[in-house]
C-alpha positions as CSV (number, residue, x, y, z in Angstrom):
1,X,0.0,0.0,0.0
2,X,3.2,2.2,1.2
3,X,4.6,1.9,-2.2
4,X,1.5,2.8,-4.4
5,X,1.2,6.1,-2.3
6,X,4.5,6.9,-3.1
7,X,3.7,6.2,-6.9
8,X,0.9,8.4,-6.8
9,X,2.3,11.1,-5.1
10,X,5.4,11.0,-7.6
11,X,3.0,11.3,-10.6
12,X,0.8,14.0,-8.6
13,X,4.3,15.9,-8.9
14,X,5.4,15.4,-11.7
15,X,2.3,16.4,-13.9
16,X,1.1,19.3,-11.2
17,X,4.2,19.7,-8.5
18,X,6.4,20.2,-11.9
19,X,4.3,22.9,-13.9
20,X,3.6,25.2,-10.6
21,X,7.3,25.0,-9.5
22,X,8.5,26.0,-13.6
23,X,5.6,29.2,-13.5
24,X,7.1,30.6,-10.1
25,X,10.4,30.1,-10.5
26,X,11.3,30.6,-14.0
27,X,12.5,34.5,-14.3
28,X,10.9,34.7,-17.7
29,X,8.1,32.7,-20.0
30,X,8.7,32.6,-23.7
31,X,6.1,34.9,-26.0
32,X,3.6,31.9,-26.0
33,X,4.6,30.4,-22.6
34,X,1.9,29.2,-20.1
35,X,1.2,32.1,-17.6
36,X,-0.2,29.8,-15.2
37,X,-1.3,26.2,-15.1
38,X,-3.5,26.0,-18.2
39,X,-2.4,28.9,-19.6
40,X,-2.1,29.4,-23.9
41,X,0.9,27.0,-24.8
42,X,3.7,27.4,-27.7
43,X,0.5,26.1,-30.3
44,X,-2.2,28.2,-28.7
45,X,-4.0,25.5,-26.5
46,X,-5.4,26.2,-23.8
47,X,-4.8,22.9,-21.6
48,X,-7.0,21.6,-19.0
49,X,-6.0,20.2,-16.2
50,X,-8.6,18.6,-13.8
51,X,-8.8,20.3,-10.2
52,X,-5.7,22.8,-10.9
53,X,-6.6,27.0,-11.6
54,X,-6.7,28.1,-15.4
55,X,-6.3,32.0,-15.8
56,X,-7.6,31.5,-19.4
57,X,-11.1,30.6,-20.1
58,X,-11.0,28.0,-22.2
59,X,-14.2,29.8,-24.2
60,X,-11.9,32.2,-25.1
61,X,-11.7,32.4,-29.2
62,X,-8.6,31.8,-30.8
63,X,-8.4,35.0,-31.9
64,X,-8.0,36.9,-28.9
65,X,-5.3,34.7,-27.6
66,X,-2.7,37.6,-28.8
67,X,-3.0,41.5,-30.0
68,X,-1.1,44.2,-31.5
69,X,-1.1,47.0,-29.1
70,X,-1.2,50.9,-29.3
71,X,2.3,50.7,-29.0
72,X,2.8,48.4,-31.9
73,X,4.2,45.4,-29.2
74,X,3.0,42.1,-29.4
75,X,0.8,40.7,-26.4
76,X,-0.6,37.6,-25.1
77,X,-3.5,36.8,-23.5
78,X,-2.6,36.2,-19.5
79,X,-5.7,36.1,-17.9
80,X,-9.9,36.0,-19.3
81,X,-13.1,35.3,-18.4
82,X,-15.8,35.3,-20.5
83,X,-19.1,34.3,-17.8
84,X,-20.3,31.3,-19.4
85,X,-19.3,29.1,-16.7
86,X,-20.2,29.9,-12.9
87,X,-17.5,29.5,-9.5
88,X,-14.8,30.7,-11.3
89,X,-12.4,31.1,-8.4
90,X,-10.7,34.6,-9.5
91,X,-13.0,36.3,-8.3
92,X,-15.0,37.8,-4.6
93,X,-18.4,39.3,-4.8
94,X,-18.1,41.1,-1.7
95,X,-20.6,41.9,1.0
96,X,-20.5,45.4,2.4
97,X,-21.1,49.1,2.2
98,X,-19.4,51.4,0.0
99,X,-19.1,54.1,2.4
100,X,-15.9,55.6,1.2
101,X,-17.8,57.4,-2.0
102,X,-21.3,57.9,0.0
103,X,-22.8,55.2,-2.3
104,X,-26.9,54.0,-1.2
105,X,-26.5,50.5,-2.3
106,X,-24.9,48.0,-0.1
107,X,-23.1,45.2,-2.0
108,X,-24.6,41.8,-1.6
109,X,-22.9,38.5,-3.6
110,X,-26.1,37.7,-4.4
111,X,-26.5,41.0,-7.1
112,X,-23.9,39.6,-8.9
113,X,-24.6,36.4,-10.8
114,X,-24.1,34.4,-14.4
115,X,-26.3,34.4,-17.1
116,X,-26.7,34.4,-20.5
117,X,-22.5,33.8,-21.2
118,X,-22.6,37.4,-19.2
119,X,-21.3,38.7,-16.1
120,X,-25.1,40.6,-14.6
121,X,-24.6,43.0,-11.6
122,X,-28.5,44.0,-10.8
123,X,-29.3,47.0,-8.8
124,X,-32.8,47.1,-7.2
125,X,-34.4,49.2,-5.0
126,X,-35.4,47.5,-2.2
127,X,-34.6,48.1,1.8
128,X,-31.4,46.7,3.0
129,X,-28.9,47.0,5.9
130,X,-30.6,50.6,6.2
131,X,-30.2,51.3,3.1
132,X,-32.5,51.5,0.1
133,X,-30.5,49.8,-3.1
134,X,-29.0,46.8,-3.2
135,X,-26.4,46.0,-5.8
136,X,-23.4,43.7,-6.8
137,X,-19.4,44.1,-6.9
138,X,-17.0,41.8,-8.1
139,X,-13.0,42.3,-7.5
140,X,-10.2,39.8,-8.1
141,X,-8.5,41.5,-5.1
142,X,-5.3,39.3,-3.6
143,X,-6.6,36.7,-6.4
144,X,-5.6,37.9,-10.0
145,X,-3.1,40.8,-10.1
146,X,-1.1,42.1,-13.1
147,X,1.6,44.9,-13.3
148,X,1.1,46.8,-16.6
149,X,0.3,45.3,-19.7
150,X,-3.7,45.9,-21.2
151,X,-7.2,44.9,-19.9
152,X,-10.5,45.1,-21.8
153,X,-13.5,44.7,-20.8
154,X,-16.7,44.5,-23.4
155,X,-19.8,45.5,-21.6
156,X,-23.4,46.7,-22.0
157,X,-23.9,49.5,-19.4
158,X,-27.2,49.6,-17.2
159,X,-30.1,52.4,-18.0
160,X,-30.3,55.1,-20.7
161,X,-27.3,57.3,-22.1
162,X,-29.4,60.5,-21.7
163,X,-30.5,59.7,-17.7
164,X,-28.3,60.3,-14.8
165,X,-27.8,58.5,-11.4
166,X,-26.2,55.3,-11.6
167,X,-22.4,54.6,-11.5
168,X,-21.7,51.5,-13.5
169,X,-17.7,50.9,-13.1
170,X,-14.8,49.2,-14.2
171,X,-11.3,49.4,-12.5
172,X,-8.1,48.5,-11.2
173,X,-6.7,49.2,-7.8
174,X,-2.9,48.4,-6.2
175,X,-3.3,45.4,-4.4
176,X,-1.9,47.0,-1.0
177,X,-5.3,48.3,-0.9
178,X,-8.6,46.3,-0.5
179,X,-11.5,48.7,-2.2
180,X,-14.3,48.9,0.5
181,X,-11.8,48.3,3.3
182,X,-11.0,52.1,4.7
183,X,-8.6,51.4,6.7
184,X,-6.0,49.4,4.0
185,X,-6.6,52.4,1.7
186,X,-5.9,55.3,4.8
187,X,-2.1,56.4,3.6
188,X,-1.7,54.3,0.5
189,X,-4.8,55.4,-1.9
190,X,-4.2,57.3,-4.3
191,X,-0.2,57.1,-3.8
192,X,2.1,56.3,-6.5
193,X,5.3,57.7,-6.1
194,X,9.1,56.6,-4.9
195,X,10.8,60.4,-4.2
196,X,11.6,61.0,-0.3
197,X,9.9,64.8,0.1
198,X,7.4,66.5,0.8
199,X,5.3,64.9,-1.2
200,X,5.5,61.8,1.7
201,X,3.9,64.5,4.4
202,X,0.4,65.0,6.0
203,X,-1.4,67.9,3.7
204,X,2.2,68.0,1.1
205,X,3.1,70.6,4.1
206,X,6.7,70.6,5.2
207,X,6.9,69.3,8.7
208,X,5.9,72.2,10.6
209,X,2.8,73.1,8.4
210,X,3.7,76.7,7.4
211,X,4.8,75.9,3.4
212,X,5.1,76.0,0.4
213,X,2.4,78.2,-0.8
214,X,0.6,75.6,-3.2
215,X,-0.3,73.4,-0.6
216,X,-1.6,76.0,1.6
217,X,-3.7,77.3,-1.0
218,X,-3.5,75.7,-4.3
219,X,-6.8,73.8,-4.0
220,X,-10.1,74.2,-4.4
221,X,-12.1,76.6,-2.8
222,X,-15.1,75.0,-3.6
223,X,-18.2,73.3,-1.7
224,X,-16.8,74.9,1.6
225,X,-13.6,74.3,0.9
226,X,-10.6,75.9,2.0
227,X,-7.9,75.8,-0.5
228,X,-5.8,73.7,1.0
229,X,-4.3,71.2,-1.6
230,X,-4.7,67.9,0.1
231,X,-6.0,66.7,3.2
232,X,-4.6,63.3,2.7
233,X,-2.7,61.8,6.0
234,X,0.8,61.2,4.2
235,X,2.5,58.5,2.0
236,X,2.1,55.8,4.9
237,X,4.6,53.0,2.9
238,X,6.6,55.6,1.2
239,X,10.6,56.6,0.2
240,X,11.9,58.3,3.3
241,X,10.5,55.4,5.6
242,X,12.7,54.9,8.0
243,X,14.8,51.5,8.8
244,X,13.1,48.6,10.5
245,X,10.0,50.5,9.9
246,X,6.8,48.7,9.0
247,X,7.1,48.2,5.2
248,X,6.3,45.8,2.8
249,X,9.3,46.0,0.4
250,X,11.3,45.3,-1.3
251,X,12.8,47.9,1.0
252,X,12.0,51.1,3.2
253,X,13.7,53.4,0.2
254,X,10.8,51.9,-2.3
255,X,7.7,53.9,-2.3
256,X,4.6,51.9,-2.6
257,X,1.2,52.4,-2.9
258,X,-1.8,51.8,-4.4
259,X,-2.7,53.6,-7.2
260,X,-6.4,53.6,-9.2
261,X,-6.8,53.0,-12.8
262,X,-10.4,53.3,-14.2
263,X,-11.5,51.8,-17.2
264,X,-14.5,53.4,-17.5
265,X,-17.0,54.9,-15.3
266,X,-20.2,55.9,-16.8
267,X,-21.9,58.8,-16.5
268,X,-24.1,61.3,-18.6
269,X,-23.0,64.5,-20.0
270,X,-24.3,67.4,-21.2
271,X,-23.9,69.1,-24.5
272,X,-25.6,71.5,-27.1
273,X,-28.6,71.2,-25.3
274,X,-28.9,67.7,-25.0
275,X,-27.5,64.7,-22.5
276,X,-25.4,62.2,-24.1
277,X,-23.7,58.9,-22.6
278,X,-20.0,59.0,-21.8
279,X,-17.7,57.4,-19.8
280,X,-14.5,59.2,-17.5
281,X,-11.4,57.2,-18.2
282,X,-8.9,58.2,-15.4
283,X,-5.8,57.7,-13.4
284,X,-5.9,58.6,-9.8
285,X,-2.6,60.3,-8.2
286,X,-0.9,61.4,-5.0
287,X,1.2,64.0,-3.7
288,X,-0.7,66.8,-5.9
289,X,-0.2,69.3,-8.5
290,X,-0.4,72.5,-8.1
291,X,-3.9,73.4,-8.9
292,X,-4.5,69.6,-9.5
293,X,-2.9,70.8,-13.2
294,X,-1.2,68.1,-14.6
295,X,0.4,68.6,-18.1
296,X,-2.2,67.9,-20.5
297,X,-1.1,69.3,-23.8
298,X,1.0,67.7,-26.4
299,X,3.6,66.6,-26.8
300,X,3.0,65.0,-22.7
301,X,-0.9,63.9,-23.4
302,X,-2.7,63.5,-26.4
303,X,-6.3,63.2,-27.0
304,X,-6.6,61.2,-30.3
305,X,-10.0,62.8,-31.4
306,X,-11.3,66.2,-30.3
307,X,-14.0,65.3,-31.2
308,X,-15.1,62.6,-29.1
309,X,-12.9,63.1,-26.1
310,X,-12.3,66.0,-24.0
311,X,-10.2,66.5,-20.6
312,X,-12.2,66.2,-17.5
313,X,-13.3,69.6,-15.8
314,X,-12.9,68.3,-12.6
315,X,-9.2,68.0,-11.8
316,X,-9.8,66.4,-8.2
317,X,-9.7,67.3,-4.6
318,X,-8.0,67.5,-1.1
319,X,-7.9,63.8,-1.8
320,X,-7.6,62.5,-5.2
321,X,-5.8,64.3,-8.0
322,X,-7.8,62.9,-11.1
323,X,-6.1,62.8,-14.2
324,X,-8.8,62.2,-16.2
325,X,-10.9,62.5,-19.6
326,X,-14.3,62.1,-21.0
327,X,-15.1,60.0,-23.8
328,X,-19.0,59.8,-25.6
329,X,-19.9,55.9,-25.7
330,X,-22.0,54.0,-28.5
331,X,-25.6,55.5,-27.7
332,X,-27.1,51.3,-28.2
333,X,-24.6,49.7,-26.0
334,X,-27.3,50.6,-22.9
335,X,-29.4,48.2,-21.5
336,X,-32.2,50.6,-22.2
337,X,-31.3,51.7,-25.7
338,X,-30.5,49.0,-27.9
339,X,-29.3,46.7,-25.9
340,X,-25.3,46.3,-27.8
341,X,-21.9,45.9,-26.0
342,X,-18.8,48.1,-26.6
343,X,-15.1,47.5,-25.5
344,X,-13.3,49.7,-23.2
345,X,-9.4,49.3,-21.9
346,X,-6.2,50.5,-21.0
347,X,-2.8,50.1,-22.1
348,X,0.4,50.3,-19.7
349,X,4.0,50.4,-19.8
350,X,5.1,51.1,-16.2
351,X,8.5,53.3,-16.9
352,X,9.9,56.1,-14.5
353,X,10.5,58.5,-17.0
354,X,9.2,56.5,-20.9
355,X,5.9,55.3,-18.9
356,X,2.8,56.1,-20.7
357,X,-1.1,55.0,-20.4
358,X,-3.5,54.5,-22.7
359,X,-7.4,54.0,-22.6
360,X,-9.9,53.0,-25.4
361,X,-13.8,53.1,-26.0
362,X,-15.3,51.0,-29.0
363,X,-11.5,49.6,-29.8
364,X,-10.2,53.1,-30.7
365,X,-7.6,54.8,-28.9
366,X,-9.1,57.9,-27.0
367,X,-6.5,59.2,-24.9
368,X,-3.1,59.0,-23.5
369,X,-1.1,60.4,-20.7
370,X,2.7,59.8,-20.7
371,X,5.4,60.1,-17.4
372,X,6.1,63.7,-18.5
373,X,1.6,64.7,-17.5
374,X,2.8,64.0,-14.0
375,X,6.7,65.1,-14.0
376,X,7.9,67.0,-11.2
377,X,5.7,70.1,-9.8
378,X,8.1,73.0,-8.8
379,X,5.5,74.9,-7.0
380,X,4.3,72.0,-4.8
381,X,7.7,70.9,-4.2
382,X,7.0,67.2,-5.4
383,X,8.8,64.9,-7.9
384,X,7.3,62.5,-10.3
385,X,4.7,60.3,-10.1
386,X,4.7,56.7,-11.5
387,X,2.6,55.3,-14.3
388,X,1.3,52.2,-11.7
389,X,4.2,50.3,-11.0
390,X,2.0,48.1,-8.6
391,X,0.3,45.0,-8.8
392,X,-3.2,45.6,-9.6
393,X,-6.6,44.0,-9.2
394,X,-10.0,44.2,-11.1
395,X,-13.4,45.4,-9.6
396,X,-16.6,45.6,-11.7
397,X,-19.1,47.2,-9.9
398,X,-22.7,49.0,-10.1
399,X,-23.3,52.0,-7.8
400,X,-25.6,54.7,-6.8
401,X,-24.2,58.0,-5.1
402,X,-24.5,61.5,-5.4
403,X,-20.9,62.2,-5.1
404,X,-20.8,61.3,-8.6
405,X,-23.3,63.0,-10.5
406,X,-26.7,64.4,-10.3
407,X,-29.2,61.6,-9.6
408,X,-32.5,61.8,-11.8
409,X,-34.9,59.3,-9.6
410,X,-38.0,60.8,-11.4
411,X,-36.3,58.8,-14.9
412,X,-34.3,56.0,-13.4
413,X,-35.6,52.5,-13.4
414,X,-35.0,49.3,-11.0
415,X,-34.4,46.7,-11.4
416,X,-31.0,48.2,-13.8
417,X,-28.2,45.6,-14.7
418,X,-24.9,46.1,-16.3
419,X,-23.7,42.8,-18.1
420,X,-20.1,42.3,-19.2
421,X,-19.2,39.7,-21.8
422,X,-16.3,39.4,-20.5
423,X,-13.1,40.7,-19.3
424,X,-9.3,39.8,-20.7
425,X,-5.8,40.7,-19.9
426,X,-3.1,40.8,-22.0
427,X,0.7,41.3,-21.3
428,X,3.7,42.5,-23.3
429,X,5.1,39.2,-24.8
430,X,8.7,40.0,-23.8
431,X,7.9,41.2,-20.3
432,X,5.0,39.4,-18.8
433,X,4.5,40.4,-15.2
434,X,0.8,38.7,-13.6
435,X,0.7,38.1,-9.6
436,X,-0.1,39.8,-6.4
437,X,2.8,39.1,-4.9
438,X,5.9,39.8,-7.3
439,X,9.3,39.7,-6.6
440,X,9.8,43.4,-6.9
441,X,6.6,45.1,-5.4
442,X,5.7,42.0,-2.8
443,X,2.6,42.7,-0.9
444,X,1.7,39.0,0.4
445,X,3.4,39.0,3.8
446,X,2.3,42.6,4.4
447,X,-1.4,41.5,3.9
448,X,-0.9,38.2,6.2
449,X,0.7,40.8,9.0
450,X,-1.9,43.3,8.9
451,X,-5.2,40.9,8.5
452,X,-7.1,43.0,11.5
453,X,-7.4,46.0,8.5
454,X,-7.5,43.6,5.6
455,X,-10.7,41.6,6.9
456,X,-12.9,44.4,8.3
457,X,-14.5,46.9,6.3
458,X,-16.4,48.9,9.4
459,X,-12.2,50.1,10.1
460,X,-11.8,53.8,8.7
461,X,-8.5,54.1,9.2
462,X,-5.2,52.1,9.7
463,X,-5.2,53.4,13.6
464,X,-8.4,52.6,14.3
465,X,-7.3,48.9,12.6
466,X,-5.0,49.1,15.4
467,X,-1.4,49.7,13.6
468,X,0.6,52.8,13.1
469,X,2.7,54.2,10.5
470,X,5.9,54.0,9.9
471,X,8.6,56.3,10.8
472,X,9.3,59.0,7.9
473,X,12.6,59.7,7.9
474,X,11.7,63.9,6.7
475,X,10.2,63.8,10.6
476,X,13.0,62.2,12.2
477,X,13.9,58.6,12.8
């Protein structure tokens, strides 16, 4: 009996043990290399192995298995899902309240389900938890993480194009920070930057609070607002942290984060004297620009159609800088109004100074911001901020919240649904970089030493979680 155990465990290793030890170990996979178990192969096929994790759906076609990108690099598919097949493991519908944005619906895993080869998150109106809407989110947090590269999702979005209130998104979030959990995000939302400076500080403020200038008064004055530039409580995980200090790595000179990249969020705008759909595609930063101006002429950001795209008119906050643009959608591709789907996406290369981002509605390039839109700021004493060097993680989600826009409950109707097709990732075939946990921006142990924060979304803040912040090195070690 002894020895047929031993057989069976040395066949369980070689055709499973074998495979997982060559994915993390290896230092690169070839252009058509699996990217997991029962990933694409050197032929294309997608091979299935029985009980073992398959980041490509095997329903994916052929002919999305690679792409040119905007950048005229090849890519392969790393990751897809395209909702014909239910318990997909990637993926958490979670079960809370979206308090951070001031959203009415709470979240319950029952909103999001399966149907029809579509992903359906349904918001109703209906009492629960105190709260009058119910709806669905789905993330792939601490699951399914990738570090540059392209995702696209193709999606119908819920409601009209010409009626306001609902907030369908799709985004991508630095796994250091669990969306819905306050306290993960308190000091590492929206961060992305590696400079030790003021930029690291409570309120950009030097350490006594009296300077410089722009972060005393270049914000918004607005909605009660004082012009202070950022009320944000400093960089909690950033470059001047001091040594031994609570960090996750690779070292207390790295500054980590987690920065927010939005594929779309929907919303309805208004022009010659009508509303029109749209979507805000946008990249989320901290420390701040002056102003909340980031560069966004050529040659540093391009809008590819005048058009059809504009720069946002909102520039951010004392908490979010939002480098962002608006782009009008496909009038049908709304639940209510023909009933189509249209593709949406970014493109990354994650480079300190050669780093550039790229979004896309209806497969056409709309926009692009490069390193240079968020160089250094001279008159808030800051220094560049990254294109997302971070791993990051997918949420699909369908909210309700004034914060957003203008609500129009006389028009809107419940039951509404957003349904995505599907959802694919692709990486540059030279570089491929997919994980939560990679060698060079870890976040694994972090998340294991800090669970209290990481499993309780009631937790505001990272004190209240009951940790502190490091040391910063600018205040004294």
């Amino acid at each position: 009996m002894s020895a047929i155990f031993v057989l069976v465990a040395a066949l369980v290793s070689l055709f499973a043990g074998y495979p997982i030890i060559q994915f993390y170990s290896r230092a690169k996979i070839s252009t058509f290399g699996a990217y997991n178990v029962g990933g694409i192969n050197a032929s294309g096929q997608i091979p299935d192995i029985p009980g073992l994790p398959t980041l490509i759906d095997a329903d994916t076609p052929a002919s999305a298995l690679t792409r040119t990108g905007f950048d005229g690099q090849d890519y392969v598919l790393a990751f897809s899902d395209e909702f014909n097949t239910d318990g997909r493991t990637f993926w958490e519908a979670v079960d809370l309240h979206y308090w951070a944005t001031g959203d009415f619906e709470w979240y319950d895993p029952d909103a999001a389900t399966t149907k029809g080869g579509n992903l359906v998150l349904s918001i109703t109106e209906e009492p629960i938890h105190d709260l009058n809407f119910r709806s669905g989110m789905l993330q792939s947090w601490n699951k399914f993480c990738f570090t540059g590269g392209y995702i696209e999702v193709n999606l119908m979005l819920p409601g009209s194009p010409s009626i306001s209130g609902l907030w369908p998104g799709a985004w991508t979030m630095g796994n250091l920070a669990r969306a819905g959990y306050g306290a993960t995000t308190d000091g590492t939302w929206p961060y992305s930057y590696n400079t030790c400076d003021i930029g690291t500080l409570k309120n950009q403020t030097n350490v006594a609070g009296t300077g410089p200038q722009a972060a005393l008064t270049g914000g918004s004055t607005l909605y009660g607002g004082t012009g202070a530039l950022s009320y944000l409580p400093g960089q909690r995980l950033s470059a001047c942290t001091c040594a031994g200090g609570d960090h996750p790595g690779p070292n207390v000179q790295t500054g980590r984060g987690s920065p927010e990249i939005d594929i779309l969020e929907a919303q309805v705008s208004y022009l010659k004297k009508a509303f029109h759909g749209a979507v805000s595609q946008s990249a989320q930063f901290a420390p701040f620009d002056d102003g909340y101006e980031f560069l966004n002429a050529t040659p540093q950001t391009t809008v590819y159609d005048e058009a059809n795209t504009y720069i946002n008119t909102y520039k951010g906050g004392v908490y979010q800088e939002a480098v962002s643009a608006v782009t009008y959608t496909d009038p049908t591709a709304y639940e209510l109004n023909g009933g189509n789907f249209a593709t949406y996406g970014w493109e990354s290369y994650p480079h300190v100074d050669n780093g550039y981002l790229t979004w896309q509605v209806s497969d056409q390039p709309a926009w692009q911001i490069t390193s240079a839109s968020v160089g250094p700021n001279a008159p808030a004493q800051i220094g560049q901020r990254l294109i997302s060097e971070e791993p990051m993680y997918i949420i699909l989600n369908l909210g309700l919240s004034s914060s957003f826009q203008t609500i129009n409950y006389a028009d809107l109707t419940f039951p509404a649904h957003m349904l995505v097709d599907y959802v694919r990732v692709y990486q540059r075939a030279d570089s491929p970089n997919i994980g939560c946990d990679p060698p060079g921006m870890p976040t694994s142990k972090y998340i294991q030493s800090h669970l209290n924060a990481y499993s309780n979304p009631n937790f505001t803040t990272w004190e209240e979680a009951g940790y502190t912040f490091p040391k910063n090195s600018m205040e004294g070690c």
